[in-house]
Backbone as a printed PyTorch tensor [residue, N CA C, xyz], in Angstrom:
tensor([[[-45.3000,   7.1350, -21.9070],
         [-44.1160,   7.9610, -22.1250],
         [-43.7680,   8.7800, -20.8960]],

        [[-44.3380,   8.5870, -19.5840],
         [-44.5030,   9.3120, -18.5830],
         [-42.7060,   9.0540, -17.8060]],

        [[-42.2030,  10.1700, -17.5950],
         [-41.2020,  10.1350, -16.6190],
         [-39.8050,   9.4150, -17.5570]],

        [[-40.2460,   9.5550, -19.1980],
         [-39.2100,   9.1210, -20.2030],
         [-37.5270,   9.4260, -19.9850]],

        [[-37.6410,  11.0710, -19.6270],
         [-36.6520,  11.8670, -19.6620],
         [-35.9110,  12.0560, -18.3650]],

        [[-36.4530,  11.2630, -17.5240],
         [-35.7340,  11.3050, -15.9750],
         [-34.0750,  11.1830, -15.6370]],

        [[-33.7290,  10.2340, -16.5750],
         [-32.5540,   9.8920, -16.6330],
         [-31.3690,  10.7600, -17.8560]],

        [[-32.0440,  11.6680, -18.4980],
         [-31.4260,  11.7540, -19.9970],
         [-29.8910,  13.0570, -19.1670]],

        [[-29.2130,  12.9580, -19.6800],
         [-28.2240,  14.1700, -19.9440],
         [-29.1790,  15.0640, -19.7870]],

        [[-28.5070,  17.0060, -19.0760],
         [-28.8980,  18.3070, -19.0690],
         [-29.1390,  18.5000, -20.2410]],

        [[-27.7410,  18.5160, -21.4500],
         [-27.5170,  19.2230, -22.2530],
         [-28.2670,  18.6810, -23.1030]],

        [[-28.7850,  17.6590, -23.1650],
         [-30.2140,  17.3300, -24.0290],
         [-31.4610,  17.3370, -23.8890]],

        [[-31.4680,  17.7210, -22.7080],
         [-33.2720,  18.3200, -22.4080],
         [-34.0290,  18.9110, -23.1820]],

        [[-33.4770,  20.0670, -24.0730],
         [-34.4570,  20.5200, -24.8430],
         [-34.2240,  19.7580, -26.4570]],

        [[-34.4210,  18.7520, -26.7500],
         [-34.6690,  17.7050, -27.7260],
         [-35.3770,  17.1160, -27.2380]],

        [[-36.4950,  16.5280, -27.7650],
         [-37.7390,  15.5150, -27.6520],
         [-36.8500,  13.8680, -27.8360]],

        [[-36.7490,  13.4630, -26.7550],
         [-35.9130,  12.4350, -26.3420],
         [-36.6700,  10.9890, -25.8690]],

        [[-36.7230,   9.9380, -26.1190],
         [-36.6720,   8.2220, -25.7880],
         [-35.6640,   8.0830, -25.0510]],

        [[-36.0790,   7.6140, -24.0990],
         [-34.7910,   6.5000, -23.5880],
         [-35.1810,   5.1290, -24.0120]],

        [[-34.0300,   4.8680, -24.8410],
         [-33.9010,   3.4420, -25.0960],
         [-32.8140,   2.3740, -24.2220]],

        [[-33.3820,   1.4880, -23.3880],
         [-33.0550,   0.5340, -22.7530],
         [-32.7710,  -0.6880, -23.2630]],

        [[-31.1020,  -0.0280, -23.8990],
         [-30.5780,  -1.8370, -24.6240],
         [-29.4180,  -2.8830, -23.4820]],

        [[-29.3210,  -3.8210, -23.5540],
         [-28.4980,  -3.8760, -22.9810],
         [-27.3060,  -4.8780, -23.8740]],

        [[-26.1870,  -5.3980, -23.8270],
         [-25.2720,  -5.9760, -24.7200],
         [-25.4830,  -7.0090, -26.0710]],

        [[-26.6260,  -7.8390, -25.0340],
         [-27.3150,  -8.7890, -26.3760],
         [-28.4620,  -8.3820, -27.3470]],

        [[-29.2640,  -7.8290, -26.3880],
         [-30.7670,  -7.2880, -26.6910],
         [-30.8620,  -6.1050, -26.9270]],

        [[-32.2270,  -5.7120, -27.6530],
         [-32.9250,  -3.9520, -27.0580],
         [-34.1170,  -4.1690, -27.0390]],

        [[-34.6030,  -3.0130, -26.4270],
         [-35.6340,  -3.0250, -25.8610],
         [-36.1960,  -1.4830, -25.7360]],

        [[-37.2750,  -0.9060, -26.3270],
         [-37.4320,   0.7600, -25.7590],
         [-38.9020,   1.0710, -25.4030]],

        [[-39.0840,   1.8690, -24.8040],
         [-40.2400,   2.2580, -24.6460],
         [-41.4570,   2.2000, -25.7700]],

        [[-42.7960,   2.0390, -25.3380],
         [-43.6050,   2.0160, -26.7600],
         [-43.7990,   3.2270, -27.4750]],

        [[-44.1910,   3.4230, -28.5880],
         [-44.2190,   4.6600, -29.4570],
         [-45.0980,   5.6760, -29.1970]],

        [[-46.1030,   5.7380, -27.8740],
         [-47.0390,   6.7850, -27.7100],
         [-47.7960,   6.5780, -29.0120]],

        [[-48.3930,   5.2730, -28.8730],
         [-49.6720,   5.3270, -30.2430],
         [-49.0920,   5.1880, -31.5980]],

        [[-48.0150,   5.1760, -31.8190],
         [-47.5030,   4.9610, -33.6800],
         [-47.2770,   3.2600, -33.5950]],

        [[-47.9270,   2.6310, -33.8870],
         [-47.8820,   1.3140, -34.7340],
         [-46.7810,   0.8020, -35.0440]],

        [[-46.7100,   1.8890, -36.0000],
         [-45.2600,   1.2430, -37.2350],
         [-43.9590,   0.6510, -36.2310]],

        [[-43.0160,   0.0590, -36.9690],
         [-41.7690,  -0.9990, -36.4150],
         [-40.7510,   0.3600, -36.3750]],

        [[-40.0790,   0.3420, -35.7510],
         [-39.0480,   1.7200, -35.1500],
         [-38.0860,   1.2060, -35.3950]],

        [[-37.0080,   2.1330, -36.6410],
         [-35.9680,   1.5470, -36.5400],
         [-35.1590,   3.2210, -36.3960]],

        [[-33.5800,   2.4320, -35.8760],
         [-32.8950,   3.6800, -35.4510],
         [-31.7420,   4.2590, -36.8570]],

        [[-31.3480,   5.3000, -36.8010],
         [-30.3910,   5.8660, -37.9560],
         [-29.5960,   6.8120, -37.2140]],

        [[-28.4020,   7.2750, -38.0350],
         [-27.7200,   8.5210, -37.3140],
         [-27.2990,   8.3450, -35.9830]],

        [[-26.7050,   7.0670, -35.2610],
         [-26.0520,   6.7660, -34.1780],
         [-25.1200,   7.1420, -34.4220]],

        [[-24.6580,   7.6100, -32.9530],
         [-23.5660,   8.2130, -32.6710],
         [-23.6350,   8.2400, -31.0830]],

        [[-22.0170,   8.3250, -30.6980],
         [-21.9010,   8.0550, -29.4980],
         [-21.0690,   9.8150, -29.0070]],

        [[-21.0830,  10.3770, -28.0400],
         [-20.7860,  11.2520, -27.5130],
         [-19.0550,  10.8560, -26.3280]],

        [[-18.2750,  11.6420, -26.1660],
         [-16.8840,  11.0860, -25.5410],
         [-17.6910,  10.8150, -24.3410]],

        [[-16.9060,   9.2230, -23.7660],
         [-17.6570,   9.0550, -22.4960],
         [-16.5600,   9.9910, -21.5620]],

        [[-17.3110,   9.8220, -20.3050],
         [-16.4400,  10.5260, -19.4880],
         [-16.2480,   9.9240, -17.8250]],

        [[-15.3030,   9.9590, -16.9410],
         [-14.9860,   9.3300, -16.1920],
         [-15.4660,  10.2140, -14.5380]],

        [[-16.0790,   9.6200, -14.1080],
         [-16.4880,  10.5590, -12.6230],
         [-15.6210,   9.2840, -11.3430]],

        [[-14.7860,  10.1670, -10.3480],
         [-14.8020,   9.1580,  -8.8860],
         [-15.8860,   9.4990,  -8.1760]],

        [[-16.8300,   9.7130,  -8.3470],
         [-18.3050,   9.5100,  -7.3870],
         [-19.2250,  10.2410,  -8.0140]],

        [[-20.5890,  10.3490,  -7.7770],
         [-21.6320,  11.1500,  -8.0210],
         [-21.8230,  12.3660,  -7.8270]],

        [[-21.4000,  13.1660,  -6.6180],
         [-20.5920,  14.9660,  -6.9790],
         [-19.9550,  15.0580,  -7.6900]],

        [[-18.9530,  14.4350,  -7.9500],
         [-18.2170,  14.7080,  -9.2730],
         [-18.8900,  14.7280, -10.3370]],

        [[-19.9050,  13.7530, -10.7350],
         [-20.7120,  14.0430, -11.7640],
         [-21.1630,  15.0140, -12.2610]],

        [[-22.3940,  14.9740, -10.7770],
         [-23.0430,  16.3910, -11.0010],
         [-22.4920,  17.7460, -11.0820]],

        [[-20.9540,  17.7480, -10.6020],
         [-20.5560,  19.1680, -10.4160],
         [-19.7060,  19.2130, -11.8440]],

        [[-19.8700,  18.2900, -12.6430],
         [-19.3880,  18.2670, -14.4170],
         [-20.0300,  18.9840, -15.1020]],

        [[-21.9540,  19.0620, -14.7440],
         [-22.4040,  19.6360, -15.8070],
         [-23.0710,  19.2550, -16.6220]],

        [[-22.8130,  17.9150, -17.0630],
         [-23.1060,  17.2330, -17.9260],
         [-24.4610,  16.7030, -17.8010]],

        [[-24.2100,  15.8610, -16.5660],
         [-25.5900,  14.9270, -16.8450],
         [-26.3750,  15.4080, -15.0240]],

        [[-27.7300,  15.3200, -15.4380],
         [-28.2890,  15.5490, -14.0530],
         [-28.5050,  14.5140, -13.1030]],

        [[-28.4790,  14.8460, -11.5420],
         [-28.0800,  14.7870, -10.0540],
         [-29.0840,  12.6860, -10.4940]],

        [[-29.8520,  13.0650, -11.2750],
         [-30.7920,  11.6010, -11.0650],
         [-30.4820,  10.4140, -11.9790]],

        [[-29.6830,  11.6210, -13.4310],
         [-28.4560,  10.4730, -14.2720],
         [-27.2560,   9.4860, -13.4950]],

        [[-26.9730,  11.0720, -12.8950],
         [-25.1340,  10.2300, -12.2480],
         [-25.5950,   9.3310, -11.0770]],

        [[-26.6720,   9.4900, -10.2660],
         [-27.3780,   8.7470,  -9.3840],
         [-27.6640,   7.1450, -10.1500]],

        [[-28.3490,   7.2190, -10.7980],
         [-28.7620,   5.9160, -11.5900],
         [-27.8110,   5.1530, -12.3330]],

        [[-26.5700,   5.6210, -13.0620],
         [-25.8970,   5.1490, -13.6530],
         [-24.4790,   4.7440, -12.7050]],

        [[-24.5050,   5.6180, -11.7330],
         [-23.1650,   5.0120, -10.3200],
         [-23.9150,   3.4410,  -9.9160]],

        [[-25.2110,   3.6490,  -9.7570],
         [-26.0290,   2.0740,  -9.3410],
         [-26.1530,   1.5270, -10.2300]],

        [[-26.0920,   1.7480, -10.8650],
         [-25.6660,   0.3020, -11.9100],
         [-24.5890,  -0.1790, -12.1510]],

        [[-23.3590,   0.8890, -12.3810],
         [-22.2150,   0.5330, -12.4420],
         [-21.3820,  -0.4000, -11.4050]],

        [[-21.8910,  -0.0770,  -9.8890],
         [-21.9080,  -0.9430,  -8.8210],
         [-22.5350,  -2.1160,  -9.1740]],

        [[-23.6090,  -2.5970,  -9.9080],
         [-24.0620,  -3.7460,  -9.8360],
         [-23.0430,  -4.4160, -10.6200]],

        [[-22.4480,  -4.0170, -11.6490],
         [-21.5500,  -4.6520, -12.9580],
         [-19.9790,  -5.0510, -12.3750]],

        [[-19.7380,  -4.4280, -10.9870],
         [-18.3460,  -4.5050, -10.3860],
         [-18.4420,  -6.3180, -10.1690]],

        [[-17.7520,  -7.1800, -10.4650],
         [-17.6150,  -8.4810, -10.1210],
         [-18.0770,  -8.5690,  -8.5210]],

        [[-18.4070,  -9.7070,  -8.0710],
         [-19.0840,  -9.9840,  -6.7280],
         [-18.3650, -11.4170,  -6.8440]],

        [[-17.9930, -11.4330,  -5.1310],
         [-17.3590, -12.6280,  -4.8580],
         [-18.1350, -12.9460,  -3.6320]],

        [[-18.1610, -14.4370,  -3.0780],
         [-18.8950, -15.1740,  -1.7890],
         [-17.9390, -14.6720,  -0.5200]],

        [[-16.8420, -15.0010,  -1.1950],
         [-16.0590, -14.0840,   0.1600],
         [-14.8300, -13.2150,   0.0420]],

        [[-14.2080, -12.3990,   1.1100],
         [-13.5440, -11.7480,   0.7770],
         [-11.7240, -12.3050,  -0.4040]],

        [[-11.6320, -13.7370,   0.3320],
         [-10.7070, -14.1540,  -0.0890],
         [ -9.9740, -14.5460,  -1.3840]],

        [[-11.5290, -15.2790,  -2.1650],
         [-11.9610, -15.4100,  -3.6010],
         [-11.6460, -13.9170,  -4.4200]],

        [[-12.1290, -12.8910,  -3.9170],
         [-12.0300, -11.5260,  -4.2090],
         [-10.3420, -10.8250,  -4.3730]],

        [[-10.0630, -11.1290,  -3.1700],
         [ -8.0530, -11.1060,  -3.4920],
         [ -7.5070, -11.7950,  -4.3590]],

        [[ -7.5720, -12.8700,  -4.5920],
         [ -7.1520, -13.9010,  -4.9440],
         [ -7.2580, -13.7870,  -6.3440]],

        [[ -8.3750, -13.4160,  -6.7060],
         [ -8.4020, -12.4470,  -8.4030],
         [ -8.4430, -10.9300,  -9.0850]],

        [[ -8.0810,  -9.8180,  -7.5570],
         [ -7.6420,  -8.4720,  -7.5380],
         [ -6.6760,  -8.4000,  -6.6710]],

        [[ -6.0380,  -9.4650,  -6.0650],
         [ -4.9630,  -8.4850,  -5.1350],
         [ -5.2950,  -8.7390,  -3.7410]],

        [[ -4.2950,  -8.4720,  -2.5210],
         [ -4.6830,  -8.3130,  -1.5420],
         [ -4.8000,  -6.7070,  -1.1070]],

        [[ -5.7190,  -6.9170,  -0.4070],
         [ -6.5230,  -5.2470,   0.1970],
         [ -6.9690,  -4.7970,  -1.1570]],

        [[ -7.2370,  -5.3850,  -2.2970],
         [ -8.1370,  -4.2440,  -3.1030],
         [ -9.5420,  -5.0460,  -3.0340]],

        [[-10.4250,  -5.4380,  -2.1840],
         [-11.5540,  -6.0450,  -1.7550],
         [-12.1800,  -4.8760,  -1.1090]],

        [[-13.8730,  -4.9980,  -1.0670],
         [-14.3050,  -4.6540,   0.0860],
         [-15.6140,  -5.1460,  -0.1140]],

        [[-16.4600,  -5.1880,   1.3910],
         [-17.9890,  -5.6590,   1.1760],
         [-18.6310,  -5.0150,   0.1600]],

        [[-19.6110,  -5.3450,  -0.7720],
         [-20.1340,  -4.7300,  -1.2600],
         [-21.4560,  -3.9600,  -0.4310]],

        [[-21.4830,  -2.8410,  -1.0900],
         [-22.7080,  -1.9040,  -0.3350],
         [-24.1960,  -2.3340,  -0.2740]],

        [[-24.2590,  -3.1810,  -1.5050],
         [-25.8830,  -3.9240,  -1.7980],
         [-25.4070,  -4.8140,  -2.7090]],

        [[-26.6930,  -5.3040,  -2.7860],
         [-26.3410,  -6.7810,  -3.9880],
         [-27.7100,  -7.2020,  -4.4880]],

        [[-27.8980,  -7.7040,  -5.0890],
         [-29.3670,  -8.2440,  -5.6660],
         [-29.7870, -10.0040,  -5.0480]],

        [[-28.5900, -10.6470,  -4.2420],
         [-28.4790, -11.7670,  -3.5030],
         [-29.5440, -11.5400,  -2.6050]],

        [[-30.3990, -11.0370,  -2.3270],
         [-31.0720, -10.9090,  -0.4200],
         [-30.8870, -10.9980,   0.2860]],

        [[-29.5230, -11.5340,  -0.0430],
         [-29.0640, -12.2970,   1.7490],
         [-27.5000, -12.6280,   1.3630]],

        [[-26.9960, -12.3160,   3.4800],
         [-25.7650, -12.4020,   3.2030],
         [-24.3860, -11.5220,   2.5040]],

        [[-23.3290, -11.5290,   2.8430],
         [-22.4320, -10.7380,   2.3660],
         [-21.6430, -11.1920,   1.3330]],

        [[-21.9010, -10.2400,   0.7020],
         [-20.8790, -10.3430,  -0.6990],
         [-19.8670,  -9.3540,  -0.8550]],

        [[-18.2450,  -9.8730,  -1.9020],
         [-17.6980,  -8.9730,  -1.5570],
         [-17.2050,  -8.3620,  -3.4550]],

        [[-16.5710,  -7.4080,  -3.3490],
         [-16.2030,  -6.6770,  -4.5010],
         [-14.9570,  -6.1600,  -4.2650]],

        [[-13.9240,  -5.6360,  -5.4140],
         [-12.8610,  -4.9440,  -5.7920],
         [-13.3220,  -3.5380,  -5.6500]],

        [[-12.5520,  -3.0350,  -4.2960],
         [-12.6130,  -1.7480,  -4.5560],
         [-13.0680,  -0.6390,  -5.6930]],

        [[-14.3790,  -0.1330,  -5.2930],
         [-14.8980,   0.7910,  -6.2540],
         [-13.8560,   2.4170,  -6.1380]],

        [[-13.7560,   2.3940,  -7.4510],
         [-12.9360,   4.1100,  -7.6930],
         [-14.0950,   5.2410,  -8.3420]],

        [[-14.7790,   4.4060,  -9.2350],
         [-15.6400,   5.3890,  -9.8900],
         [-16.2840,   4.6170, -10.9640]],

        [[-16.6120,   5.3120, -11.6830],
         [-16.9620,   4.9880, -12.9080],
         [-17.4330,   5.9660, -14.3910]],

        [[-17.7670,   5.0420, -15.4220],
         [-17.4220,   6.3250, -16.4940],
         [-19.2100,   6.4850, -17.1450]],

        [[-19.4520,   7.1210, -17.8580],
         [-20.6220,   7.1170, -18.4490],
         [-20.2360,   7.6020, -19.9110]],

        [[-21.5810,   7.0720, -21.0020],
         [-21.3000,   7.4080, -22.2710],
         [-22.7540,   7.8820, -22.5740]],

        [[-23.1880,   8.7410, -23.7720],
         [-24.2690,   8.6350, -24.0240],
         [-24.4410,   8.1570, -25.8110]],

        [[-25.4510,   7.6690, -26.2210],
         [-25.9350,   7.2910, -27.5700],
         [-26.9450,   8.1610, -28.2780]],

        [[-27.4100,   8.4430, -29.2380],
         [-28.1300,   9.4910, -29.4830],
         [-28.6600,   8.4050, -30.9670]],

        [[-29.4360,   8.3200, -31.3180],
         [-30.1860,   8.0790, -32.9770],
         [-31.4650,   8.8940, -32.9850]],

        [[-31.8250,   8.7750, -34.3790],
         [-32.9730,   9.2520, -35.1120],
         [-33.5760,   7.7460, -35.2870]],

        [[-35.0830,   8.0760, -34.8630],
         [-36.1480,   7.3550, -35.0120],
         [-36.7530,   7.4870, -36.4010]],

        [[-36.9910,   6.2020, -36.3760],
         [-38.1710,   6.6180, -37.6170],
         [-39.3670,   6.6340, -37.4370]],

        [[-39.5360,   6.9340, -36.5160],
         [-41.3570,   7.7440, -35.9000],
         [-41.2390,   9.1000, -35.8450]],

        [[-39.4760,   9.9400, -36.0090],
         [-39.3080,  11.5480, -36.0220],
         [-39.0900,  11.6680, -34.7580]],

        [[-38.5650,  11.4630, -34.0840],
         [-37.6260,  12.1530, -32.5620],
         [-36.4110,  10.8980, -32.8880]],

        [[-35.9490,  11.8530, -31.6870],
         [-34.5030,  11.5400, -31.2430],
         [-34.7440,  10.3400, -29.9930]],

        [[-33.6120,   9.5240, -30.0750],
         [-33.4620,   8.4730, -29.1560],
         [-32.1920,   8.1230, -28.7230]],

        [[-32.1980,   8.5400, -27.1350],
         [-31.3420,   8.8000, -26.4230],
         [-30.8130,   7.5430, -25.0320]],

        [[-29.5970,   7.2990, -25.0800],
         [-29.5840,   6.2060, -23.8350],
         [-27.8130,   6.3900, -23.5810]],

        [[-28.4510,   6.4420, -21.8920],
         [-27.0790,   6.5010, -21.3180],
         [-26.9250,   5.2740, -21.0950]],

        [[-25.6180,   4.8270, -20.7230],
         [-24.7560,   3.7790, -20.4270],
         [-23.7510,   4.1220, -19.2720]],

        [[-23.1670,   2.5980, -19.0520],
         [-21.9210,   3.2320, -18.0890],
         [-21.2010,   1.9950, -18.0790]],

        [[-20.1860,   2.2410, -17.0990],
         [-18.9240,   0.8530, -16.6030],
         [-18.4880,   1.5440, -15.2140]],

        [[-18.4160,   0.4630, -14.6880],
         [-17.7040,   1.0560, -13.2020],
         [-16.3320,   1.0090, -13.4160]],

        [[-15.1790,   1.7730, -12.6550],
         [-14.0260,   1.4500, -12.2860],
         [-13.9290,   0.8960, -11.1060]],

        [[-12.7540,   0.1430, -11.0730],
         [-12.5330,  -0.7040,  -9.9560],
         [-11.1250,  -1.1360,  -9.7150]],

        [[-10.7600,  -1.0850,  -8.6360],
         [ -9.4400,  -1.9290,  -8.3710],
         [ -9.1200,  -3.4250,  -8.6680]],

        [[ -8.0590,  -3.3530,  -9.3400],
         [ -7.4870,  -4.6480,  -9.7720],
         [ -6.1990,  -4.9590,  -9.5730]],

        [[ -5.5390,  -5.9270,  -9.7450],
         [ -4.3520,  -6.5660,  -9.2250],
         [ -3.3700,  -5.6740, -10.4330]],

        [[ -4.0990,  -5.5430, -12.0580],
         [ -3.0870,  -4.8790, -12.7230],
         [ -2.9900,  -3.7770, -12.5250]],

        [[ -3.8580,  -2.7770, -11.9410],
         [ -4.1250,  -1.5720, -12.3090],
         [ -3.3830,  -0.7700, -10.8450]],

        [[ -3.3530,  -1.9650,  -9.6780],
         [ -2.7530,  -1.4120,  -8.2240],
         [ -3.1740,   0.0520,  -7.6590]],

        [[ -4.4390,   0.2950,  -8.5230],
         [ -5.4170,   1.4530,  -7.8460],
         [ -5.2950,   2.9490,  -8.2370]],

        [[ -4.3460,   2.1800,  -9.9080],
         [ -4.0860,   3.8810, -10.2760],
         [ -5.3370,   4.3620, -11.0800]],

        [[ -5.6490,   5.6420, -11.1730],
         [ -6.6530,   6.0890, -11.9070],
         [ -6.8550,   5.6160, -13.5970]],

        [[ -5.6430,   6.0030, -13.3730],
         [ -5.0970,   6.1740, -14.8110],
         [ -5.1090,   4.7390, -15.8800]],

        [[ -4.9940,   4.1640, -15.1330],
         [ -5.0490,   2.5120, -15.5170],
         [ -6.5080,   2.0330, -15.6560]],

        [[ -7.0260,   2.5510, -14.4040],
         [ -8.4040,   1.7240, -14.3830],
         [ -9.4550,   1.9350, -15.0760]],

        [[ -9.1640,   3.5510, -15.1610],
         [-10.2270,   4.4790, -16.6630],
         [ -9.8520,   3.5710, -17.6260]],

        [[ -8.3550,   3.5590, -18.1720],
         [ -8.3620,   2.8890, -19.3370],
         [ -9.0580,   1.7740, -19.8120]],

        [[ -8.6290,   0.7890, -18.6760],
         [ -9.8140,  -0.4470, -18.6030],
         [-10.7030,  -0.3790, -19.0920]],

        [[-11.6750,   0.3150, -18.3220],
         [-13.0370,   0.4770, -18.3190],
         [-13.2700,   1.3590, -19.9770]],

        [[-12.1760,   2.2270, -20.5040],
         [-12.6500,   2.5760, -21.2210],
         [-12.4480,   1.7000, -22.4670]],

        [[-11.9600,   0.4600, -22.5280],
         [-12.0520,  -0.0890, -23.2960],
         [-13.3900,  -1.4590, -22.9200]],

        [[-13.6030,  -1.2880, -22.3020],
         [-15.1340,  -2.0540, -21.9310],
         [-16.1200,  -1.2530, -22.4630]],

        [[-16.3020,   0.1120, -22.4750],
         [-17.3430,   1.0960, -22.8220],
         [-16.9280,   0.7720, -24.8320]],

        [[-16.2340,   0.6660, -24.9790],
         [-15.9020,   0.9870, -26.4730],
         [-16.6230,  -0.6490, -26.8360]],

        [[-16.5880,  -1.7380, -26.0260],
         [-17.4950,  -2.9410, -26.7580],
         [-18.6350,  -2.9350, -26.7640]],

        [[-19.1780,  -1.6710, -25.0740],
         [-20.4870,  -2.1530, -25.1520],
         [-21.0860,  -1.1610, -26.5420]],

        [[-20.6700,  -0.1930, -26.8460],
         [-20.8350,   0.7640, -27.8100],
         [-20.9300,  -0.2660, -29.1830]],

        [[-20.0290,  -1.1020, -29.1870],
         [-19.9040,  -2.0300, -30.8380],
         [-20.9530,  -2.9070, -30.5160]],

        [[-21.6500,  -3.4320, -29.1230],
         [-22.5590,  -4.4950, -29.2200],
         [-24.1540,  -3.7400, -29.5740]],

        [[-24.1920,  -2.3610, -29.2450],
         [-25.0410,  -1.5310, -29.4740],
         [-25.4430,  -1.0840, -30.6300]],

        [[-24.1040,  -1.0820, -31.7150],
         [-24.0760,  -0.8400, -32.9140],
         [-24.8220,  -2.2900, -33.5820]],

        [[-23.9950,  -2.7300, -33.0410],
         [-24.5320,  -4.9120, -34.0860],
         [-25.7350,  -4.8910, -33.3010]],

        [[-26.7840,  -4.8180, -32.3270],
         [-28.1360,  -4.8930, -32.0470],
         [-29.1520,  -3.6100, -33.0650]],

        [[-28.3700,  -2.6130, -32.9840],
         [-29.4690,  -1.5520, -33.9060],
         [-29.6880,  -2.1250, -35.2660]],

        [[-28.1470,  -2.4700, -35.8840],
         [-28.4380,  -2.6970, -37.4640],
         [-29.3710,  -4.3570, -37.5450]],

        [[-28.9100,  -4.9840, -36.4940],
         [-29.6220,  -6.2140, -36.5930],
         [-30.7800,  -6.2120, -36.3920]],

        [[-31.3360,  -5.1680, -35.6160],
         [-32.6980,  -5.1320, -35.3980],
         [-33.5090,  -4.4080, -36.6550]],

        [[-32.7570,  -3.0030, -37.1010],
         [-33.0840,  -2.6630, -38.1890],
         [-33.6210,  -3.6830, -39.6900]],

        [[-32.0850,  -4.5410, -39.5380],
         [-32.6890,  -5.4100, -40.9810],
         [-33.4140,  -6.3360, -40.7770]],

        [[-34.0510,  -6.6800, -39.7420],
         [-35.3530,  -7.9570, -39.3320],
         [-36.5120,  -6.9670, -39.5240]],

        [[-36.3610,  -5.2100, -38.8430],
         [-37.7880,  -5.0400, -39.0350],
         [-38.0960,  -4.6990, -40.8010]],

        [[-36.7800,  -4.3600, -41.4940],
         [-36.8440,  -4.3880, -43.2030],
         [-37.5210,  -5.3760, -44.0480]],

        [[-36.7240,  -6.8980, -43.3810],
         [-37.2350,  -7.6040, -43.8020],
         [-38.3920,  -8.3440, -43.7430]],

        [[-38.9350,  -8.4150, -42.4380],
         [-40.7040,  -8.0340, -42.0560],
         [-41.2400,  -7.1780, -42.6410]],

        [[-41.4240,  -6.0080, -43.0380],
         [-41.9720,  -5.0290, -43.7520],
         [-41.9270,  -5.6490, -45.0970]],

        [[-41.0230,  -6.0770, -45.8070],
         [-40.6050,  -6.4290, -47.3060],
         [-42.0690,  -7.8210, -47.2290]],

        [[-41.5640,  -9.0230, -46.6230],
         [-42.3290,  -9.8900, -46.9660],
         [-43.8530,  -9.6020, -46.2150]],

        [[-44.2000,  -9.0840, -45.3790],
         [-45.5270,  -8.7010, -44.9100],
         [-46.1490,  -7.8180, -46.2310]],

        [[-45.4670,  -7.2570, -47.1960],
         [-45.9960,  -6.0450, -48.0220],
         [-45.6510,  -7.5710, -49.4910]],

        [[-45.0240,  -8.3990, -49.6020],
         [-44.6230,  -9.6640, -50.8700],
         [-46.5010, -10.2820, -50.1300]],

        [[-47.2060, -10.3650, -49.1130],
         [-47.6620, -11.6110, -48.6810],
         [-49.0810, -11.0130, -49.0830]],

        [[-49.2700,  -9.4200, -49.0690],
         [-50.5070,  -8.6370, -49.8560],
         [-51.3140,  -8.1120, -49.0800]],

        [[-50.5130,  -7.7680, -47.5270],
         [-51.1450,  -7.0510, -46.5760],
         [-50.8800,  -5.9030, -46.0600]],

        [[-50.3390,  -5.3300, -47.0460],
         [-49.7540,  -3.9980, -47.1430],
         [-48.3600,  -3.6460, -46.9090]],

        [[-47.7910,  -2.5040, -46.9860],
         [-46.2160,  -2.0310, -46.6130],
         [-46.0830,  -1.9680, -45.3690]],

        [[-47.0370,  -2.3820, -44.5820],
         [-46.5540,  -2.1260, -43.0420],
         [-46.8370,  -3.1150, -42.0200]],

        [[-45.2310,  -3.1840, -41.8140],
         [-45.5660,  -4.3280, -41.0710],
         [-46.5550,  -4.9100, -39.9100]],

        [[-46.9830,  -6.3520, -39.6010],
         [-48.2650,  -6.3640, -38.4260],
         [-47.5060,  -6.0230, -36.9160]],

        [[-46.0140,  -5.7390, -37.2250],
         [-45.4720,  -5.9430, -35.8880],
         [-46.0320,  -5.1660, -35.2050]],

        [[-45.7420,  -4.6690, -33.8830],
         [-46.2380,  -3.9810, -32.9040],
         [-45.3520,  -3.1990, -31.7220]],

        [[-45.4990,  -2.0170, -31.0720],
         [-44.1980,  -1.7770, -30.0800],
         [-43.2200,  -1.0320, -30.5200]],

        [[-42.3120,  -1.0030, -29.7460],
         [-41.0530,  -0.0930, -30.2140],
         [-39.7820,  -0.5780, -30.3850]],

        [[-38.9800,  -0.1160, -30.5220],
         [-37.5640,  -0.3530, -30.9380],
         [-37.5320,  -1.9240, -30.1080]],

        [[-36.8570,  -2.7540, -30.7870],
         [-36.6900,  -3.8890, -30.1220],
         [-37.7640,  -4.6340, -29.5010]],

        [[-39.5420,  -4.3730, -29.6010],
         [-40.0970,  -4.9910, -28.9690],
         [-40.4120,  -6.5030, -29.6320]]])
């Protein structure tokens, strides 16, 4: 459980907090610090996301700390589309809304991207059923596009309707995960080896 809370929102620091690491198809969370039992989540809810053009901006929001808006701008950069060259890149944003990308997970070689503007972050919050709270930020980058011609205003929107699916794919992984670990518990406790299930791990393991 060491270094759990590195990433969480300020304003939730003092709640005993998980970060849970789902991503669109899957989840996945940290192990339970010694509780056995199958972890399922309740009481989700999502908090208004909110839109930063860089990482001072973040941090000077308030909201989330200097190592959140840090971690979640790098990721959001990874999620910006990547093209082999600059041209491919116009050609499906526009001309001049390209630029090299800053890093890439390729090793090698230049790759290019749609102008980065910013990006937005959301946070998730549930109740465990081990008794704490379970917490996970998210994000989406903004970016320049051929529709959006680099207005703010456009490109938040975008993005904020990308944040609103990954939020519904988050919702359909909790309950789905929920009723597999139900129904493991049900027939593990029908099979005469007690009410609890043999599973093992945490949320999604």
């Amino acid at each position: 459980m060491d270094n759990a809370n590195k990433h969480l929102p300020r304003r939730k620091r003092s709640v005993r907090l998980t970060l849970a690491l789902m991503g669109a198809g899957a989840a996945s969370t940290l192990a339970g610090c010694g509780d056995s039992s199958p972890e399922t989540l309740s009481n989700v809810e999502f908090d208004d996301t909110e839109s930063y053009r860089s990482v001072e901006d973040c941090v000077e929001g308030g909201i989330y700390t200097r190592k959140a808006c840090e971690a979640a701008y790098n990721q959001a950069l990874e999620n910006v589309p990547h093209y082999r060259t600059q041209s491919q890149c116009e050609e499906e944003h526009g001309e001049d809304a390209c630029q090299t990308a800053p890093h890439t997970n390729s090793g090698s070689g230049s790759w290019f991207m749609p102008a980065m503007m910013g990006y937005m972050i959301g946070n998730m919050t549930a109740s465990s059923s081990r008794g704490h709270m379970v917490n996970r930020v998210y994000q989406e980058p903004v970016y320049r596009t051929r529709d959006n011609q680099g207005s703010w205003s456009a490109a938040t929107s975008t993005a904020s309707s990308r944040m609103k699916g990954v939020e519904s794919s988050m919702r359909t992984t909790i309950r789905t995960h929920n009723r597999a670990v139900r129904n493991s518990s049900y027939s593990t406790s029908r099979s005469g080896f007690g009410s609890r299930s043999s599973a093992r791990g945490g949320f999604g393991s």
